[in-house]
C-alpha positions in Angstrom: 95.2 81.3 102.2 97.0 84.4 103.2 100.6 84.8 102.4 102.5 87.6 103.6 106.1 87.9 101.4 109.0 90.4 103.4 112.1 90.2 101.6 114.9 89.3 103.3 113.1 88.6 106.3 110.8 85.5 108.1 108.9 87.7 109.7 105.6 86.4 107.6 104.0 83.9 110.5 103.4 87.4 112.4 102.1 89.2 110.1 99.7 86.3 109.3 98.7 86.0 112.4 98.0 89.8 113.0 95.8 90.0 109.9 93.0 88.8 111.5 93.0 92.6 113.6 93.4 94.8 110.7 90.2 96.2 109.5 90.2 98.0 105.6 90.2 102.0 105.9 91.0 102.9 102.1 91.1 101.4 99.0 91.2 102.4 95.2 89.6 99.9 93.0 90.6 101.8 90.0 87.0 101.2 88.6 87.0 104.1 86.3 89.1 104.5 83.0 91.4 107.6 82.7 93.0 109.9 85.5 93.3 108.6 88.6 90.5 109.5 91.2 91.7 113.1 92.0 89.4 112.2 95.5 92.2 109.7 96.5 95.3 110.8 94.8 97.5 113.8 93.8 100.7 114.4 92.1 104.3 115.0 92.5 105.2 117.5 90.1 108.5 118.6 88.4 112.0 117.6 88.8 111.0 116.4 92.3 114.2 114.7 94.5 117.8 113.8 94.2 118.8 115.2 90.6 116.4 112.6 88.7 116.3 112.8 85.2 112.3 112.1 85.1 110.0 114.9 85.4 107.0 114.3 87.0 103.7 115.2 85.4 100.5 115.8 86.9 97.1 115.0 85.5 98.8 113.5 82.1 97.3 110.5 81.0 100.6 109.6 79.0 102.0 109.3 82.2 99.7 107.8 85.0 95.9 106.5 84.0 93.8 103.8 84.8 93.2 101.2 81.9 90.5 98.6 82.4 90.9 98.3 86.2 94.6 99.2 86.9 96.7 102.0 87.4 99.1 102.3 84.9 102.5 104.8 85.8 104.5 104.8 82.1 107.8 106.3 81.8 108.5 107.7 78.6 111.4 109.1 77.1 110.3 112.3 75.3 111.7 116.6 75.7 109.2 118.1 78.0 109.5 121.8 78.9 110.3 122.4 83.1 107.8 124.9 84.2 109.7 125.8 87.0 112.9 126.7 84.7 114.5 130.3 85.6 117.7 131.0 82.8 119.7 132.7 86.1 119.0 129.5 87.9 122.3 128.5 89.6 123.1 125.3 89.0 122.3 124.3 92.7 119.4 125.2 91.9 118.7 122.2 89.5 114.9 122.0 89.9 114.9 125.2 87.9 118.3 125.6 86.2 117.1 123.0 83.6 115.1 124.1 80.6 113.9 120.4 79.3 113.7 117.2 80.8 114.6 114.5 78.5 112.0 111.8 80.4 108.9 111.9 82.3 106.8 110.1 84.8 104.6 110.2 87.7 104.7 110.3 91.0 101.1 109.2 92.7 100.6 110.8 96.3 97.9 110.3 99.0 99.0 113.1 100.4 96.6 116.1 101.6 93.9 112.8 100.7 94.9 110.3 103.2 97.3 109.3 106.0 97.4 106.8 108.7 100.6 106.1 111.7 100.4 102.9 111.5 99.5 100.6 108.9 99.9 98.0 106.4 99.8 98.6 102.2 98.4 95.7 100.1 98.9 95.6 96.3 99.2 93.8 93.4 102.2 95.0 91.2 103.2 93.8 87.4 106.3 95.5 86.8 106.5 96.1 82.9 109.7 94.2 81.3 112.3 96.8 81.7 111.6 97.7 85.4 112.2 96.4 88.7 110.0 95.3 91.0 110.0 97.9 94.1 112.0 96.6 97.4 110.6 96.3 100.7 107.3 94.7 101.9 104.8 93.4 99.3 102.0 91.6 100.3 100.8 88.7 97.4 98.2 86.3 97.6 95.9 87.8 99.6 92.6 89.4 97.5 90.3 92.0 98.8 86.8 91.7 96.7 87.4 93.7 93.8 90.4 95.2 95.4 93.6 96.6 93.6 95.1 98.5 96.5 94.0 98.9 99.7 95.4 100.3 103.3 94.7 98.2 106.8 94.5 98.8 110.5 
């Protein structure tokens, strides 16, 4: 049984009964222990959007690997140098006026890989303890064979 979940809204009969029209056109199994597939996926690097305190790595196991068939994105609280740091920065500048960042993470992309206009993102999301489960549309109970995350048309 297919169950489409959009918080805050019934909307879920529709997209039920458009699923039988969507045909698969990408999907990551995360099959293979370690990075993720460089093929599919790049990074966000650096002190990235609105004065976050998380750095983003790229290519950093510690930070974004797959483990026995999932993705795994861990936060950790750590110093990490800012490659992009300038001492004359201004602080306006605060991609590059900061020396250190105190935390780091990543920030998983399709970008330059993959891209669709229209479409519909399936996955199946375990928050860890301490975080939130991301708003917006998540789409549960539905399994593609061997599937983790997958985009329709």
């Amino acid at each position: 049984m297919h169950t489409l979940w959009i918080l805050g809204a019934g909307l879920w009969l529709a997209g039920a009964a458009w699923a039988a029209d969507w045909k698969l056109v990408w999907a990551d199994e995360f099959d293979q222990n370690g990075l993720p597939d460089p093929a599919k996926w790049s990074y966000e690097e650096g002190f990235v959007r609105n004065r976050e305190l998380q750095y983003y790595t790229a290519g950093r196991t510690q930070n974004a690997r797959v483990e026995g068939g999932q993705l795994i994105i861990e936060a950790r609280r750590e110093r990490f140098p800012n490659a992009r740091y300038q001492a004359d920065a201004p602080e306006r500048r605060w991609q590059q006026h900061r020396e250190h960042a105190d935390y780091t993470s990543a920030s998983l992309t399709t970008r330059d890989r993959a891209a669709w206009t229209y479409s519909r993102l399936e996955a199946q999301v375990k928050p860890g303890r301490r975080v939130a489960a991301p708003g917006g549309v998540l789409d549960v109970g539905h399994e593609h064979p061997g599937g983790r995350l997958a985009g329709l048309r």
